[in-house]
BATORLUM-531603 format. One record per residue (C-alpha): residue number from 1; x negated, y, z. Coordinates in pm, 1 decimal. Example, Ala and Ser with C-alpha at 12.3 -4.5 7.8 and 13.67 -1.06 7.14 Angstrom:
BEGIN
+-----+----------+----------+----------+
! num !       xx !       yy !       zz !
+-----+----------+----------+----------+
!   1 !  -1230.0 !   -450.0 !    780.0 !
!   2 !  -1367.0 !   -106.0 !    714.0 !
+-----+----------+----------+----------+
This chain:
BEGIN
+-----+----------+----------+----------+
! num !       xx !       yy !       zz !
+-----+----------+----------+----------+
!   1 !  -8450.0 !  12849.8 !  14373.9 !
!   2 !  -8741.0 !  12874.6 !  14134.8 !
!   3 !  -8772.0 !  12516.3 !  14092.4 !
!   4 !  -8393.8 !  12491.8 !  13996.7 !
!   5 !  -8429.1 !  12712.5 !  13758.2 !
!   6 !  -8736.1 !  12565.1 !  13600.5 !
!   7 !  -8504.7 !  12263.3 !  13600.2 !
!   8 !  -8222.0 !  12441.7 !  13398.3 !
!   9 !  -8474.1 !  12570.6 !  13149.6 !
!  10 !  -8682.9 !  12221.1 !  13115.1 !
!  11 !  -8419.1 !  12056.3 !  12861.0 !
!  12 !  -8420.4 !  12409.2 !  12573.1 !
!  13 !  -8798.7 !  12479.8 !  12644.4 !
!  14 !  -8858.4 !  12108.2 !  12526.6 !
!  15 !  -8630.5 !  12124.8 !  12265.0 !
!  16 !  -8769.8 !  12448.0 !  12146.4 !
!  17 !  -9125.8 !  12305.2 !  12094.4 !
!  18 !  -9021.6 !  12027.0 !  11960.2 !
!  19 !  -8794.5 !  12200.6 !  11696.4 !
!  20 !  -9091.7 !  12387.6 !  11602.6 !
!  21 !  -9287.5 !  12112.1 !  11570.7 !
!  22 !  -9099.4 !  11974.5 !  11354.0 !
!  23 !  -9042.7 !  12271.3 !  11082.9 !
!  24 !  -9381.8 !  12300.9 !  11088.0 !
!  25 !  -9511.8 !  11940.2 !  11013.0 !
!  26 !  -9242.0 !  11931.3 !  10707.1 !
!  27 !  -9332.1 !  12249.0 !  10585.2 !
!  28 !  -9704.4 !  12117.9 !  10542.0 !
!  29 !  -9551.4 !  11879.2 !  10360.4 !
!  30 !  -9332.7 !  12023.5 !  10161.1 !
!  31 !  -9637.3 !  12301.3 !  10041.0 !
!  32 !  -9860.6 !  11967.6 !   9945.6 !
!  33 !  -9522.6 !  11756.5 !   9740.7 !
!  34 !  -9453.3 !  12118.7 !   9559.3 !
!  35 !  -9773.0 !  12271.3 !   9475.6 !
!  36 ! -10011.6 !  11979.4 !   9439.8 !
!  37 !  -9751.9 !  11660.6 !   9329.0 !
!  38 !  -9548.4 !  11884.8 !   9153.6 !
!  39 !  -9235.7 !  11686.5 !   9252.8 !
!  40 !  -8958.9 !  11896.3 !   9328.1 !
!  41 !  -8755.2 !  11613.9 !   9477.1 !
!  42 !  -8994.3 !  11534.4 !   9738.2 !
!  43 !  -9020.3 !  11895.4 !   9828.2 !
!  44 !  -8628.3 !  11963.7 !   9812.0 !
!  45 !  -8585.8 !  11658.0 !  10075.4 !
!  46 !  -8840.3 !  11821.3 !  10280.8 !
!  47 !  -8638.2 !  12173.8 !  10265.1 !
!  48 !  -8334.3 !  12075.7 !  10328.1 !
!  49 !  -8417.3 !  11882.4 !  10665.3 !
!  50 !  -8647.9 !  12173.9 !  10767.3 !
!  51 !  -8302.1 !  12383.4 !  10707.0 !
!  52 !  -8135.1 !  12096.8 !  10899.9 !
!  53 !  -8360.0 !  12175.8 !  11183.6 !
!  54 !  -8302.2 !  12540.6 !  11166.2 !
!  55 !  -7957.3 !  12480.6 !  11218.5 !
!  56 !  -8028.0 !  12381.2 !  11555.9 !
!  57 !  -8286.7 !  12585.6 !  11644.9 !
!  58 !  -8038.4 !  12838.4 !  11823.9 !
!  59 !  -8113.3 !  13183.8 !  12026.6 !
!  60 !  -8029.1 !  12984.1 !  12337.4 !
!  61 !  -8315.8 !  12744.8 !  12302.0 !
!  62 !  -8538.3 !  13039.3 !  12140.9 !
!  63 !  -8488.3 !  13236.4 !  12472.3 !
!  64 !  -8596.5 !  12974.9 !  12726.3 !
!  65 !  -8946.0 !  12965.6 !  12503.3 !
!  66 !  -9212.5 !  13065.5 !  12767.2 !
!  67 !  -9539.1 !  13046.5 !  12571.6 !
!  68 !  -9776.9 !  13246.0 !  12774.3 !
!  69 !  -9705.4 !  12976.1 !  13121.8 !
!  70 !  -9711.5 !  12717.2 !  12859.2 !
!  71 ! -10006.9 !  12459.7 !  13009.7 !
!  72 !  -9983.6 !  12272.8 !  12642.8 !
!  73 ! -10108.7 !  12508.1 !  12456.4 !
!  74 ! -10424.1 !  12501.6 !  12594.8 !
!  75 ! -10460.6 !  12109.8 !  12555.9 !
!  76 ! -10617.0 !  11973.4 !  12218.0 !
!  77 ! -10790.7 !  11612.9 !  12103.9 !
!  78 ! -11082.7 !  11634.3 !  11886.7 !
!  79 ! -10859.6 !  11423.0 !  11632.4 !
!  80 ! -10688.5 !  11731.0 !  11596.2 !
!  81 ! -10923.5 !  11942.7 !  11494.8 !
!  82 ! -11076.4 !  11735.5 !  11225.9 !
!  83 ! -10890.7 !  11597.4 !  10874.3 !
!  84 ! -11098.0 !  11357.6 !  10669.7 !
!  85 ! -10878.4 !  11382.3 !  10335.2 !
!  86 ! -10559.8 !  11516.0 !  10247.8 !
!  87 ! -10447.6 !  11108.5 !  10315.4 !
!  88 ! -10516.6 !  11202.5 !  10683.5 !
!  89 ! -10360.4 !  11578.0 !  10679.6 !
!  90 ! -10044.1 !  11428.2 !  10534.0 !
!  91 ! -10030.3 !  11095.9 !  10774.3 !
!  92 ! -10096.0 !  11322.2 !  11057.0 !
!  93 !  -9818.6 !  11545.7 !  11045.6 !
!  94 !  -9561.2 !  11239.4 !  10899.6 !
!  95 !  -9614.7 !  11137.4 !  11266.9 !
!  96 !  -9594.1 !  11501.0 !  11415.4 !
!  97 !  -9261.7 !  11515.9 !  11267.7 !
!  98 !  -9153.3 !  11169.4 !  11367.1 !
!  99 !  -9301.9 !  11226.2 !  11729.5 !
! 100 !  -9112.7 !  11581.3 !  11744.0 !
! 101 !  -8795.3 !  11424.1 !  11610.2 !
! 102 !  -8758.5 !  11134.4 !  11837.8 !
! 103 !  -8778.6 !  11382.6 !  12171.9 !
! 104 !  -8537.2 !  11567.3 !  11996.8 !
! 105 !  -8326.2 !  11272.0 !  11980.6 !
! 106 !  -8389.3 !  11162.1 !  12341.7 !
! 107 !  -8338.6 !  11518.0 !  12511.3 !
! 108 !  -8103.5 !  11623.9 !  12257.7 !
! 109 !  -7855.5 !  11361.1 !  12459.7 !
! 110 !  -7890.5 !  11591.4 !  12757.1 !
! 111 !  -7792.6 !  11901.5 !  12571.2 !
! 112 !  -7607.0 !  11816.7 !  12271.7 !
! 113 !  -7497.8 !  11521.4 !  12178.7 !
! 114 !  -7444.8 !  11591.3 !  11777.1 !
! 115 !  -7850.6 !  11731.6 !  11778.5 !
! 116 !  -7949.0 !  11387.6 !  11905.5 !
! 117 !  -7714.5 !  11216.9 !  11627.3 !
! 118 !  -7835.3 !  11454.1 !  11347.2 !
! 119 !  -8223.1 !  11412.6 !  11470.3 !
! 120 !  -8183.6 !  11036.9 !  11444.3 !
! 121 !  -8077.2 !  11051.2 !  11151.5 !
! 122 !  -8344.8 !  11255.5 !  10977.5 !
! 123 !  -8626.9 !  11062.6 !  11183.9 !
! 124 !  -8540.1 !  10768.9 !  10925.3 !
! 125 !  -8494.0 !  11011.0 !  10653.6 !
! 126 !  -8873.7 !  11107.2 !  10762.4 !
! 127 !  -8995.0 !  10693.1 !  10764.0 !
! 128 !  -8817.3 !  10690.4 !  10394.4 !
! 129 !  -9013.9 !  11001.5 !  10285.7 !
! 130 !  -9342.5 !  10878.4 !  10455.3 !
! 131 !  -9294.9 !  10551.1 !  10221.1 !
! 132 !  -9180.6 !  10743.4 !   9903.1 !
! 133 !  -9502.6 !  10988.8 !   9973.5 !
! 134 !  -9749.7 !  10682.7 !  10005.2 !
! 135 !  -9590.7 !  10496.0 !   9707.6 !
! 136 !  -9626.0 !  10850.0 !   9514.6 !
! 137 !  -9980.1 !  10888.1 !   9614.9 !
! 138 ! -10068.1 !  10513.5 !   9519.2 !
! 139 !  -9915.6 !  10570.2 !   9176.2 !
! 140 ! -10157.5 !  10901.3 !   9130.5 !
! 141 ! -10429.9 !  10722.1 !   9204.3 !
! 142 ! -10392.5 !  10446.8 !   8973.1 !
! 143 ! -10305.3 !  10663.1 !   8715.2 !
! 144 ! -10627.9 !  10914.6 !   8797.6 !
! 145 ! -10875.3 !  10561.9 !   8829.3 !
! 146 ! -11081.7 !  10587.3 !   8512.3 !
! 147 ! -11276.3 !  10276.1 !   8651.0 !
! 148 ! -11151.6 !   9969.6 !   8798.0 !
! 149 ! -11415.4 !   9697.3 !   8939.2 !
! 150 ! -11274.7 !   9345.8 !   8959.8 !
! 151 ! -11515.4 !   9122.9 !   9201.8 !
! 152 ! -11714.1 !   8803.5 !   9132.1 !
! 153 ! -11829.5 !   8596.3 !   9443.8 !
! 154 ! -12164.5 !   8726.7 !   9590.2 !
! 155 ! -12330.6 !   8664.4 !   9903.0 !
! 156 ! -12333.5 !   9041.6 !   9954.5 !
! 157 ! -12029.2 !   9151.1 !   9827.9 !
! 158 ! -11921.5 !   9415.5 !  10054.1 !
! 159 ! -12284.5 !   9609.4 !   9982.5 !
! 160 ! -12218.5 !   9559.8 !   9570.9 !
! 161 ! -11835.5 !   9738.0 !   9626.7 !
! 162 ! -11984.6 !  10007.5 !   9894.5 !
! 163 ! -12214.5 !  10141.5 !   9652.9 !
! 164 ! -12004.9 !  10159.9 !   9361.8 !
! 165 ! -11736.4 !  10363.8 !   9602.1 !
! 166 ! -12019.9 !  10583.5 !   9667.9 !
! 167 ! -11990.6 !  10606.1 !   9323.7 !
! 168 ! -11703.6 !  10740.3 !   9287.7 !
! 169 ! -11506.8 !  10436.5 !   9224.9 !
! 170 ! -11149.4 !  10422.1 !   9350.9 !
! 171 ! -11002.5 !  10115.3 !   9217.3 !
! 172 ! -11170.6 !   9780.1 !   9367.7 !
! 173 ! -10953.0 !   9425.2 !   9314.9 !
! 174 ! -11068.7 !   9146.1 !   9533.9 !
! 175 ! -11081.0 !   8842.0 !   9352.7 !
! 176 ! -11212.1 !   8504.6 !   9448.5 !
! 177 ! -11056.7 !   8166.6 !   9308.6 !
! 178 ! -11280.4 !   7912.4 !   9517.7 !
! 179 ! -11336.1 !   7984.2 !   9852.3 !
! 180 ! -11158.4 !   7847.0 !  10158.4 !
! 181 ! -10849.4 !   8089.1 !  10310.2 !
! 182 ! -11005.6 !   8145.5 !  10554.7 !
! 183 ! -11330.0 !   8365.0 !  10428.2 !
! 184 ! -11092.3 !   8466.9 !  10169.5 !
! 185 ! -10879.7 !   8645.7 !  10455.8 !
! 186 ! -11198.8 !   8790.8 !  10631.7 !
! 187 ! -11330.8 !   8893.0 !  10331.5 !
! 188 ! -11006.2 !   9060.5 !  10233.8 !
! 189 ! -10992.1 !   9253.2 !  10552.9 !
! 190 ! -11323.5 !   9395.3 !  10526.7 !
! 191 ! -11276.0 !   9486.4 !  10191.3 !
! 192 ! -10979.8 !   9654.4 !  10248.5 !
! 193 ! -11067.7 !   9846.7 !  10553.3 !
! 194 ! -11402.2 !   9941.1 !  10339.6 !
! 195 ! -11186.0 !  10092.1 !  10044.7 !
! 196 ! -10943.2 !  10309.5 !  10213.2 !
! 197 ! -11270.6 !  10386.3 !  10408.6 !
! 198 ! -11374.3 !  10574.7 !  10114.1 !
! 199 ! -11026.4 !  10695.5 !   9979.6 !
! 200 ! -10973.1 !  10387.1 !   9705.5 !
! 201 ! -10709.2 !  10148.3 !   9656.0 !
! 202 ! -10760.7 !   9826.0 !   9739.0 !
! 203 ! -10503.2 !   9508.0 !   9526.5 !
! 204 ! -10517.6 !   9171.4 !   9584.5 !
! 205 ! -10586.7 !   8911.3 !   9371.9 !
! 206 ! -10274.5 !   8634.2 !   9288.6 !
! 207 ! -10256.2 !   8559.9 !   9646.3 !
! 208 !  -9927.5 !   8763.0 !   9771.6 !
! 209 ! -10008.3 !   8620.0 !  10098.0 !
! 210 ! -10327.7 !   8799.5 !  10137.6 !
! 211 ! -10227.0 !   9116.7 !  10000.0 !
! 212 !  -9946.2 !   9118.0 !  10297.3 !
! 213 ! -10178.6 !   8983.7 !  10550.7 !
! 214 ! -10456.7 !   9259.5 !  10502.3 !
! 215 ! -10177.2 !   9493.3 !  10370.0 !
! 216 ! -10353.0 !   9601.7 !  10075.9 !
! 217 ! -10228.1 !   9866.4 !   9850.6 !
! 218 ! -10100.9 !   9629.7 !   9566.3 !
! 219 ! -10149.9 !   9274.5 !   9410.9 !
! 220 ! -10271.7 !   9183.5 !   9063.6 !
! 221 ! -10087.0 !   8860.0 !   8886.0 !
! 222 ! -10208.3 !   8634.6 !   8586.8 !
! 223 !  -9949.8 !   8475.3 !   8368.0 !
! 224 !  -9894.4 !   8182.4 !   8549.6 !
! 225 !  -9866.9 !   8367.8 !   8903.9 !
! 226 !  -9516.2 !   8447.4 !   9098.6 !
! 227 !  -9270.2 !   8682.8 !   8924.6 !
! 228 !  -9299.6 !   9012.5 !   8987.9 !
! 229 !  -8994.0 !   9051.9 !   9148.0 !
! 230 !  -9092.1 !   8804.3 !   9384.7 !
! 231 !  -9383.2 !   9002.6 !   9505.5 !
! 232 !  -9199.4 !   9322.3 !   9537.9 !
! 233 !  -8931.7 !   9158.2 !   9744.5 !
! 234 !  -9264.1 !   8975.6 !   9999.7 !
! 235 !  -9491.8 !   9309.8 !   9935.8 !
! 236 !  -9185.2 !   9574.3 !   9954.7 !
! 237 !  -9115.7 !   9848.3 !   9690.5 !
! 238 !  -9363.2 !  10084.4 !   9744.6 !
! 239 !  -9664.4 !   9866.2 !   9668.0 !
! 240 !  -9877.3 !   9887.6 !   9326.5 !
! 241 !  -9833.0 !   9538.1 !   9132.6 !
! 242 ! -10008.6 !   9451.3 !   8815.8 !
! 243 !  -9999.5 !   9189.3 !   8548.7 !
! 244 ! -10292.6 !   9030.2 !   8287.4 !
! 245 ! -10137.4 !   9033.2 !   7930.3 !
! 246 ! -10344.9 !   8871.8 !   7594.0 !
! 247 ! -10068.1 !   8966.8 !   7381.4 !
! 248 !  -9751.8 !   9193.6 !   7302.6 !
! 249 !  -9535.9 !   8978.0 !   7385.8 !
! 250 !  -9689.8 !   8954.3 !   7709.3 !
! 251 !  -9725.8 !   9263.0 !   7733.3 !
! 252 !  -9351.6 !   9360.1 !   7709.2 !
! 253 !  -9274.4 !   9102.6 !   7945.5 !
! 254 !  -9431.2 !   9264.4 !   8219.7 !
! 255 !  -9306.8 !   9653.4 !   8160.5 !
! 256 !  -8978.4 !   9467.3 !   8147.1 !
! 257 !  -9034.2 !   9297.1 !   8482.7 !
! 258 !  -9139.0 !   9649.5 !   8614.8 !
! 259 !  -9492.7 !   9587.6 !   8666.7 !
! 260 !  -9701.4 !   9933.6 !   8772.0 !
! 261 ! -10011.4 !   9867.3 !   8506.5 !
! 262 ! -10141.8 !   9624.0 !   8283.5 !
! 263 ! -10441.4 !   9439.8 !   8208.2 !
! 264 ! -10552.4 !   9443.5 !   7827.7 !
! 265 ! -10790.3 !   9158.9 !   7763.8 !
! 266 ! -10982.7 !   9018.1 !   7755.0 !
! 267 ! -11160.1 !   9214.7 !   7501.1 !
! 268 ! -11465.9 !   9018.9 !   7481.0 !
! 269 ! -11574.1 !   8682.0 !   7545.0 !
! 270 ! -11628.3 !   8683.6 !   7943.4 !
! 271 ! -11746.7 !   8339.9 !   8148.9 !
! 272 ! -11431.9 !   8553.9 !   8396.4 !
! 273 ! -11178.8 !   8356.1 !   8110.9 !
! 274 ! -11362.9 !   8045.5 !   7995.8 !
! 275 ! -11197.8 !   7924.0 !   7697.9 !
! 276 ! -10987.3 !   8208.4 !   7698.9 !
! 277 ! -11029.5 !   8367.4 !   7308.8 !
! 278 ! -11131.3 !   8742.7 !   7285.8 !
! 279 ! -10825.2 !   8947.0 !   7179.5 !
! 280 ! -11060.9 !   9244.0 !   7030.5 !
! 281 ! -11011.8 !   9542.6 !   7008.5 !
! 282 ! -10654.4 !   9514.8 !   6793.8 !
! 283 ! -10487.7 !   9444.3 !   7092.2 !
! 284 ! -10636.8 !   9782.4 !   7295.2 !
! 285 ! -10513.7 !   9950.3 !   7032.1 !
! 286 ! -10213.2 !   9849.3 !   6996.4 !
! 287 ! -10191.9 !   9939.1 !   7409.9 !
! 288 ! -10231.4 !  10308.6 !   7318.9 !
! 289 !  -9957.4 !  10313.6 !   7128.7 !
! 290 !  -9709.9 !  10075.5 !   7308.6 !
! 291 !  -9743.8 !  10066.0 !   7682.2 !
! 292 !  -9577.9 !  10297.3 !   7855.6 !
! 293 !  -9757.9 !  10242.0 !   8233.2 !
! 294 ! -10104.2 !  10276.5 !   8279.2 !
! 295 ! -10341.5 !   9965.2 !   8132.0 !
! 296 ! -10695.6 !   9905.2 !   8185.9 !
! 297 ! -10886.7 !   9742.2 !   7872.8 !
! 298 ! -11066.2 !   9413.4 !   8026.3 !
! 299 ! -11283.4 !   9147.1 !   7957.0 !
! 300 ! -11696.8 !   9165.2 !   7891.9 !
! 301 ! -11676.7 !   9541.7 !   7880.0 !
! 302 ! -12062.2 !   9696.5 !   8005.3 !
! 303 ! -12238.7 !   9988.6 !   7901.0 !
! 304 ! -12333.1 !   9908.2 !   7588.4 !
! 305 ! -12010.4 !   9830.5 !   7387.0 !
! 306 ! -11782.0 !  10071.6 !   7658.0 !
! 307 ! -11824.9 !  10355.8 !   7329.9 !
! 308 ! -11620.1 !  10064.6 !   7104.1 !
! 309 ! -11374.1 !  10017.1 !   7342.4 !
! 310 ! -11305.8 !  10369.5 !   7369.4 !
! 311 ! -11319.3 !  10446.5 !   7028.9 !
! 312 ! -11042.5 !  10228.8 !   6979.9 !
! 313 ! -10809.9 !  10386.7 !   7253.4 !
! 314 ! -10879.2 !  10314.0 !   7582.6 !
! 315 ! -10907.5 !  10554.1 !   7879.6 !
! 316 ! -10922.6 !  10316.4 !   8166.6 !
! 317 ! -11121.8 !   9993.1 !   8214.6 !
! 318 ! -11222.4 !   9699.4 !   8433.5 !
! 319 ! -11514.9 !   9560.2 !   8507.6 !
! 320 ! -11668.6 !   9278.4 !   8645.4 !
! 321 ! -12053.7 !   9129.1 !   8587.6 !
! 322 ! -12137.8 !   9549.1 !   8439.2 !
! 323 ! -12119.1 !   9613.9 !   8824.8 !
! 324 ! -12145.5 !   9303.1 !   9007.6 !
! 325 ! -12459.5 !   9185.1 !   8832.7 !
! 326 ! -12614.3 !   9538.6 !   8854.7 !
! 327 ! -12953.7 !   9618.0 !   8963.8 !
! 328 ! -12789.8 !   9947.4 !   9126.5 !
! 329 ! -12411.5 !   9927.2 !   9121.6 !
! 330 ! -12372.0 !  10282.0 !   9291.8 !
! 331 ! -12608.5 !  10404.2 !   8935.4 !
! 332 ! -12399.5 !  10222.0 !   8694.9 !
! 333 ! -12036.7 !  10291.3 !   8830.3 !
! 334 ! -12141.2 !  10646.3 !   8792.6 !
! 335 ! -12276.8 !  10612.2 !   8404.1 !
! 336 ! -12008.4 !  10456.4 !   8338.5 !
! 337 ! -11728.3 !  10708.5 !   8539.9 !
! 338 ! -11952.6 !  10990.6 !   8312.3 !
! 339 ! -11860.8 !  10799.4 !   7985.3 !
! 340 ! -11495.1 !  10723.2 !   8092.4 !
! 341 ! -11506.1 !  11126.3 !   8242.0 !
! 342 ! -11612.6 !  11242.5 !   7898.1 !
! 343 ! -11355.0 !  11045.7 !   7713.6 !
! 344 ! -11071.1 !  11176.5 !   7922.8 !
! 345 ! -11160.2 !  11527.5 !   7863.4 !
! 346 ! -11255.0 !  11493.2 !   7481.5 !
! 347 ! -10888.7 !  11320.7 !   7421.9 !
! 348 ! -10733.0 !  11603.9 !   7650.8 !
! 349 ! -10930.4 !  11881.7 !   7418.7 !
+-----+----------+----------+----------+
């Protein structure tokens, strides 16, 4: 008799937890899209399926709740207990919510057929919102990276980028013209898995390929590279894709072709560009006032003429041999995130 009534209660009492579970991840998401992103679309979506949810969380299902003979509540997993970065806090309850929706779905077909429609239907709702969240996050980022480093080949090239992320660098583009596919891939991989490591965004270099193979956060394009277009469609929407512009012209080009930043450059002469004539600091300038997405001034900026190059408008910049060719990479991405630091607040005050 006991056991038949366990049975009749099993179905609500899983439902129950899981409708909980549910509310609750969104909510933590919803706080984080409305009081730190500020975006009141994100955190409407999230409202309106934690409403959703409500709908269905009845007094029936409520009743059969039995928290004190509950052996789950005493279960944990160290991964629990512990959040890295808010990256991880929001990731792990994006899969609470999915996990806690798709029981709903399953068990919901043994109690209510409509719940398991309606639960299906916002699990996707919750994928869409995980990719909108990650794209919005991405696009922070690159707007908040002061610095941007650019690799050279070097033997040790994964030390040079893990000491400018300890840094503080968040921006790293993996760039290689010469070597075989195959070290380009490994290299890639470990580069990749070393910046979101440390919380930075990691873009390929011209090679869409790559950028999809390692799934890096974006791809950078020269002139003569693919059209954008073409790399959103390979990459997907919700990738970070840049383009190298010399000119106005060029630079129009790709805001018109959608592209999520801009290279300005190069500035200086740089053996990066050989042959390539300096644009000077005209061009930066002109940048300020023009470009509408973020840009990063380029080309043979280092320490010593970073002041010019701010002086004449920029806030962001890339960098190749100042960091690369350092003595202490981890000592020079910081001088120069102080400079770029200083800059930002000066123009803001």
């Amino acid at each position: 008799m006991n056991q038949r009534i366990n049975n009749s209660l099993s179905i609500p009492r899983i439902l129950d937890a899981n409708l909980d579970r549910a509310r609750e991840g969104l909510r933590i998401i919803e706080e984080w899209c409305r009081f730190s992103l500020e975006n009141t679309q994100l955190a409407e979506e999230c409202k309106q399926m934690r409403q959703e949810i409500a709908h269905w969380h009845t007094s029936e299902l409520r009743i059969a709740r039995d928290t004190l003979n509950d052996p789950g509540t005493a279960l944990s997993h160290p991964q629990e207990e512990n959040r890295s970065s808010i990256e991880h806090l929001l990731q792990a309850n994006l899969c609470r919510i999915q996990e806690a929706l798709r029981v709903l779905e399953e068990y919901g077909k043994l109690y209510q057929a409509e719940m398991a429609i309606a639960c299906k239907k916002m699990r996707y709702q919750v994928y869409t919102l995980e990719s909108n969240l990650l794209e919005y996050n991405r696009c922070q980022k690159l707007k908040e990276s002061l610095l941007y480093l650019v690799t050279s080949p070097a033997d040790n090239i994964l030390s040079i980028v893990e000491e400018s992320l300890k840094g503080g660098l968040t921006l790293v583009q993996y760039r290689d013209k010469n070597s075989e596919d195959i070290i380009r891939l490994e290299t890639a991989k470990k580069l990749c898995q070393l910046c979101h490591e440390y919380h930075a965004l990691f873009i390929m270099n011209d090679r869409v390929d790559l950028a999809l193979a390692v799934n890096a956060d974006g791809l950078h394009l020269g002139q003569q590279d693919i059209p954008i277009a073409l790399a959103r469609q390979i990459l997907g929407p919700n990738k970070i894709i840049g383009r190298s512009t010399t000119n106005p012209q060029e630079m129009a080009k790709a805001i018109a072709e959608g592209a999520d930043y801009i290279g300005v450059g190069p500035v200086y002469g740089t053996p990066t560009k050989p042959g390539k004539t300096p644009v000077g600091l005209d061009y930066v300038n002109y940048a300020l006032e023009n470009s509408p997405v973020p840009w990063f001034a380029i080309g043979g900026i280092d320490n010593q003429n970073l002041p010019d190059v701010l002086n004449s408008g920029a806030t962001q910049v890339a960098v190749v041999r100042a960091i690369m060719e350092a003595d202490n990479p981890k000592k020079i991405t910081q001088e120069l995130l102080t400079k770029l630091s200083r800059n930002k607040h000066d123009r803001q005050h």
